[in-house]
C-alpha positions in Angstrom: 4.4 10.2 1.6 6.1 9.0 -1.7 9.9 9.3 0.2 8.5 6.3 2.2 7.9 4.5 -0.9 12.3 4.5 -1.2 12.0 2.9 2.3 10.0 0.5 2.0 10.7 -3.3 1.3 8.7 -3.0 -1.8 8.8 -6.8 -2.9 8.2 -8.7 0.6 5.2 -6.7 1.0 4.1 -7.4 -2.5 4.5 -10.8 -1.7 2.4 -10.5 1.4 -0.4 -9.2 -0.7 -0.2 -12.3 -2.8 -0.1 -14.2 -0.3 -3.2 -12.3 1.4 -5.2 -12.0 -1.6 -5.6 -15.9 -2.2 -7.0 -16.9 1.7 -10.2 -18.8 1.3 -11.3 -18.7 4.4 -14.6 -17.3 4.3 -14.8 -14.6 7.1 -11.7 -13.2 5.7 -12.6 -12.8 1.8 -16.0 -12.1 2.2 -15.5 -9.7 4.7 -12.6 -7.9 2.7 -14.5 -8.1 -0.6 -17.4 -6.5 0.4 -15.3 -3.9 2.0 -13.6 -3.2 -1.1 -16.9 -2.7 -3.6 -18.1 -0.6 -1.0 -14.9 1.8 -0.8 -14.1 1.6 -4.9 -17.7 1.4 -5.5 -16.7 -1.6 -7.7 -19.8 -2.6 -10.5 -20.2 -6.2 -9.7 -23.1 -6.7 -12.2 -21.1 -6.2 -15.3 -19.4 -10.0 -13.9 -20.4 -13.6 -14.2 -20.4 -14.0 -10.4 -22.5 -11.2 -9.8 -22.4 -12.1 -6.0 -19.2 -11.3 -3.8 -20.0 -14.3 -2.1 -19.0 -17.0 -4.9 -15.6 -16.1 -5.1 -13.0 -18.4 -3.8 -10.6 -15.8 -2.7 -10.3 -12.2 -3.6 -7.6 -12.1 -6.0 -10.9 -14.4 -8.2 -12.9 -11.4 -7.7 -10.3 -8.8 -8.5 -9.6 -10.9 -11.8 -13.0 -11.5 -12.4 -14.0 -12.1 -15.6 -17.0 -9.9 -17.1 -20.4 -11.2 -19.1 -20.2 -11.3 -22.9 -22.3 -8.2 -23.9 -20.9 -5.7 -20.7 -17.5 -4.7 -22.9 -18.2 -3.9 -26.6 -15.3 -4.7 -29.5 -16.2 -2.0 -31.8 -15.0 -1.5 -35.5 -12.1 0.7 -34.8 -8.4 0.0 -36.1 -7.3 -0.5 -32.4 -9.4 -0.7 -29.6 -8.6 0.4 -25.9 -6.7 -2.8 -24.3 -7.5 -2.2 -20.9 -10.4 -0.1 -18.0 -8.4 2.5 -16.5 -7.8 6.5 -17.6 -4.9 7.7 -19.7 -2.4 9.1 -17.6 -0.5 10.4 -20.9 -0.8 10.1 -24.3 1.0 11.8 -27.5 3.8 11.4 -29.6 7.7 9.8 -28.6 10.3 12.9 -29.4 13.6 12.0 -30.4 13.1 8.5 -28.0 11.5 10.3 -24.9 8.3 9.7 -23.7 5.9 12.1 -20.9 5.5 10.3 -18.0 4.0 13.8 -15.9 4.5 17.4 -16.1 8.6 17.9 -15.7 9.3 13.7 -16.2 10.2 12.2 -19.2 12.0 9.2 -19.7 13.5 7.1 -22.6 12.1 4.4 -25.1 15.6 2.8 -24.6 15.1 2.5 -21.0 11.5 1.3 -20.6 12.4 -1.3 -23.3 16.1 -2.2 -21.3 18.1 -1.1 -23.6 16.4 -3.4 -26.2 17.9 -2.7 -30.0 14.1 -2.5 -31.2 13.8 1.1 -29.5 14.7 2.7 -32.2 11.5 1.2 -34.1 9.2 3.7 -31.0 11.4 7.0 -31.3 9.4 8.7 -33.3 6.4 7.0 -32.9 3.9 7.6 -30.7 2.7 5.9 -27.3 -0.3 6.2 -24.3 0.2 5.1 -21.2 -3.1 3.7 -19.2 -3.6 3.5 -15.2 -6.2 0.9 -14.1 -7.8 2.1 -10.8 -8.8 -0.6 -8.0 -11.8 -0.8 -9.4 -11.7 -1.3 -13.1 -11.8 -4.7 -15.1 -7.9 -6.0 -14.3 -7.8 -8.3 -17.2 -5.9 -6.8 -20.5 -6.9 -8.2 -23.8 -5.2 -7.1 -28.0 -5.4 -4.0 -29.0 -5.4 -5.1 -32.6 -4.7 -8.7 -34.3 -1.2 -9.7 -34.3 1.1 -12.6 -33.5 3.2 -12.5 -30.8 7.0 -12.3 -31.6 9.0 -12.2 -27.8 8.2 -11.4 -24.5 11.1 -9.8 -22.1 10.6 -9.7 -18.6 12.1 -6.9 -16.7 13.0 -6.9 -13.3 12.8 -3.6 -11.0 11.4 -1.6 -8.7 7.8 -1.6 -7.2 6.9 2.1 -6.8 2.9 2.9 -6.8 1.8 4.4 -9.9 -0.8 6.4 -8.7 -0.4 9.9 -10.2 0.7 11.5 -6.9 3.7 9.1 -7.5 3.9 9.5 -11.2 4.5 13.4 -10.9 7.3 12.9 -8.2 9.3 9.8 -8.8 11.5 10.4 -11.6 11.6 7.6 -14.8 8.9 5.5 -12.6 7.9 3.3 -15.6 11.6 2.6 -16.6 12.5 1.8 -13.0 9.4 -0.3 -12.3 9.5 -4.1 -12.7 7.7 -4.8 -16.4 6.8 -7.1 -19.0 7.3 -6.3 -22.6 5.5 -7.9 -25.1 6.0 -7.2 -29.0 3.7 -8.5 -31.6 4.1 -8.3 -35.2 0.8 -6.5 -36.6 -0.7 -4.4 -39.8 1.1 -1.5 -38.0 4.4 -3.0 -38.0 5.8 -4.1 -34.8 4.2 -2.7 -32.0 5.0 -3.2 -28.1 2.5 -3.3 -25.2 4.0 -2.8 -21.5 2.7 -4.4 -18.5 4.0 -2.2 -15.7 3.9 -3.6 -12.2 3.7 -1.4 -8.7 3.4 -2.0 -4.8 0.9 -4.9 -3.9 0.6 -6.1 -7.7 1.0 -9.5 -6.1 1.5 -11.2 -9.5 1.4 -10.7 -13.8 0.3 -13.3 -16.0 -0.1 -13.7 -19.6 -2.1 -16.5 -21.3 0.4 -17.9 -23.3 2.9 -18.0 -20.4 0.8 -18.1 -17.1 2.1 -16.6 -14.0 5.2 -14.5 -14.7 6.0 -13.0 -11.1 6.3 -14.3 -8.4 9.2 -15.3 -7.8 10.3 -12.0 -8.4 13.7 -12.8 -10.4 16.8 -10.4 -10.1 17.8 -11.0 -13.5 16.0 -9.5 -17.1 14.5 -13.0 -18.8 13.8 -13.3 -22.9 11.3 -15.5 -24.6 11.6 -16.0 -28.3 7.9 -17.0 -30.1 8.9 -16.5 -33.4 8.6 -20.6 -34.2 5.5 -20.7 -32.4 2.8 -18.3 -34.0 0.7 -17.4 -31.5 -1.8 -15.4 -32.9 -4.7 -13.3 -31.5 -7.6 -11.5 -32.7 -8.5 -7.9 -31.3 -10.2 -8.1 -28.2 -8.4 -11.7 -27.8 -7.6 -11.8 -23.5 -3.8 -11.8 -22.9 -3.2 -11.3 -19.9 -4.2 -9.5 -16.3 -2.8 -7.6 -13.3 -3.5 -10.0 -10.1 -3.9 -6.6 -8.5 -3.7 -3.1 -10.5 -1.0 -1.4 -12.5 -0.5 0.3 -15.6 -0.5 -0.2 -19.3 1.8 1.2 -21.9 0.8 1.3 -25.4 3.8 2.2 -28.2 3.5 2.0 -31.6 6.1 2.4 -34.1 7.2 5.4 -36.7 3.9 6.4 -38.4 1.0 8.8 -39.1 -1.5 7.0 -37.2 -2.6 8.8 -33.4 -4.4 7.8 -30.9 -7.9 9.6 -30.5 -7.9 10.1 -26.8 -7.3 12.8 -24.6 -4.9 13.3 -21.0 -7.6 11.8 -18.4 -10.2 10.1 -20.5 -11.9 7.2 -18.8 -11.5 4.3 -21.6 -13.1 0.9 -21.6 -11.4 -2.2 -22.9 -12.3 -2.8 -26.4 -13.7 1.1 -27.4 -11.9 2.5 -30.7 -8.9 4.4 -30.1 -7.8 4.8 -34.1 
């Protein structure tokens, strides 16, 4: 059925969801929580509200936020910035990147053509799909300070792997949010990739990025402002799921993970 994703009108019913998953009327969000732990067999005790019943709407309890001790930040150079399983991982060959068996697309095109490409072309990169039911908020991989953030408008394909292996340069067509930060590593960039019913994406330092969703690529400059964050830091979360793309620049370093590893945000990946 992935044809009927080129058919659809992708954006309205992405605004729908949005719309849907904010209703606080109490039949409706109780009834529809419950129904989603029970069919993504979601682990509400890792949370703070550890009932389904305190949350206001259920984009709250999609975003929910997890106790202190349930997510460990361990000693590792970079840690995992997100739940979710590695769809692909490995290094960036003369600018292209895996996105499934017979896909590959281009650092220059996931980044829009941005002139700090050439920093990822030989560098290396892993690209993380959070399920329904992981943890949806996305926190630093390592310490750095945040330089720029480009916003980049696009499709809203699923990015599921049944799409992933069929739809060709998904991640490059998909609407997305780039942010680079400035760290130890040199400059490294980390992708917020949106898909079908991923009602909105927010950072912390700029709050709700989409919707609206805008028909023209936006650039924010942070150079002057020097946001800084610590590893494990939150910065950011998916207001329903997506995907997470990791690239780091021109060096030795790799990532120890393997093609369909479950990771948990905060576990050493160097």
């Amino acid at each position: 059925m992935v044809w009927l994703q080129y058919l659809l009108p992708q954006h309205l019913l992405s605004r729908m969801m949005f719309r849907f998953t904010r209703i606080e009327n109490t039949f409706i969000k109780n009834n529809f929580i419950s129904w989603f732990i029970k069919s993504y067999q979601v682990d509400l005790s890792e949370a703070v509200k550890d009932n389904a019943k305190d949350y206001k709407n259920f984009n709250e309890f999609f975003t929910r936020k997890l106790k202190t001790k349930a997510r460990v930040i361990e000693d590792g150079k970079i840690v995992c910035p997100v739940d979710g399983s590695v769809s692909q991982l490995g290094h960036i060959k003369d600018s292209k990147i895996l996105q499934a068996k017979g896909h590959l697309f281009t650092v220059n095109k996931l980044l829009a053509e941005d002139s700090r490409s050439v920093k990822y072309n030989n560098g290396f990169f892993a690209t993380i799909y959070l399920s329904p039911k992981d943890y949806h908020r996305i926190h630093m991989p390592y310490d750095g300070v945040l330089n720029s953030m480009t916003y980049i408008p696009g499709d809203l394909f699923s990015v599921n792997s049944n799409t992933t292996n069929r739809v060709d340069g998904l991640f490059a067509r998909n609407e997305r949010v780039v942010c680079y930060f400035e760290t130890e590593f040199g400059q490294c960039a980390l992708i917020l990739v949106g898909a079908i019913f991923v009602g909105s994406m927010q950072t912390v330092w700029h709050g709700q990025i989409t919707p609206p969703y805008k028909k023209k690529m936006q650039i924010y400059d942070y150079k002057d402002r020097q946001i800084k964050f610590k590893k494990g830091d939150e910065i950011g979360r998916f207001n329903m799921g997506s995907t997470v793309i990791m690239l780091m620049p021109n060096n030795s370093n790799k990532f120890t993970l393997d093609e369909s590893q479950l990771v948990r945000m905060g576990q050493s990946i160097i």
